[in-house]
N, C-alpha and C positions, 0 to 999 in steps of 0.2 A: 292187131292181133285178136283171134276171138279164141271165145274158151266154151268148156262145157258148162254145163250147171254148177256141177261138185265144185269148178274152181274159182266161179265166184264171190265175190264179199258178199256178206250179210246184205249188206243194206241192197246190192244187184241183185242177188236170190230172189227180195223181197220184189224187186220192180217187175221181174221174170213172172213171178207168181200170180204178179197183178194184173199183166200184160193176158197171160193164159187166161184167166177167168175173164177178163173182159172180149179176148174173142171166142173164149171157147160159147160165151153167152149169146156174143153176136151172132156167131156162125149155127147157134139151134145145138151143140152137144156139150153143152153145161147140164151136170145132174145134181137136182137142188139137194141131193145126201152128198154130196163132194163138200169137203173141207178144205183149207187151205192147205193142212198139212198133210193131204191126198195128192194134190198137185206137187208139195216139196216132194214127194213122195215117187209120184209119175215123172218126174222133170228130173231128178236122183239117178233114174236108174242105170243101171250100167249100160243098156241099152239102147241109151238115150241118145240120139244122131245131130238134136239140136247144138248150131251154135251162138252165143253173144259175144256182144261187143262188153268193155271193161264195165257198161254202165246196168247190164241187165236186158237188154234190147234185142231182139233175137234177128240175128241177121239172116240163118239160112239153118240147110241141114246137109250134114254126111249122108253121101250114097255108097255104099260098097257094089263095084261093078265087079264081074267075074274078073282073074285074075288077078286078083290082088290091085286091082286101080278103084283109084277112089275119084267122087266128083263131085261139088260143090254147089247147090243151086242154094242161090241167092232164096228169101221170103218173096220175092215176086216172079220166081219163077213156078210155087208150085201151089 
């Protein structure tokens, strides 16, 4: 089962948040004025399409295709 951010535990949130900063750093768009509680923040949002697994681990993201269908790419599909 994966879930969004909001429905994480504590202690998953916290792995999520760690997980972000450490690629958002790798991949060049970590901004050294972001906080952690920026990221709770961007990873929150109702908008948020990311999903995890129960441990905080980000597995993939929600696409909304036209018509009401939805698709699922896996983290190594995008």
């Amino acid at each position: 089962m994966l879930y969004k951010f909001s429905e994480l535990s504590d202690q998953a949130k916290k792995v999520a948040v760690e997980e972000y900063i450490h690629d958002a750093k790798l991949f060049g768009f970590w901004d050294d004025g972001q906080t952690e509680e920026d990221v709770y923040e961007l990873l929150a949002s109702p908008h948020e399409t990311h999903r995890y697994d129960e441990n905080g681990v980000l597995q993939g993201k929600v696409c909304y295709l036209d018509h009401n269908q939805i698709k699922f790419n896996e983290t190594s599909e995008y």
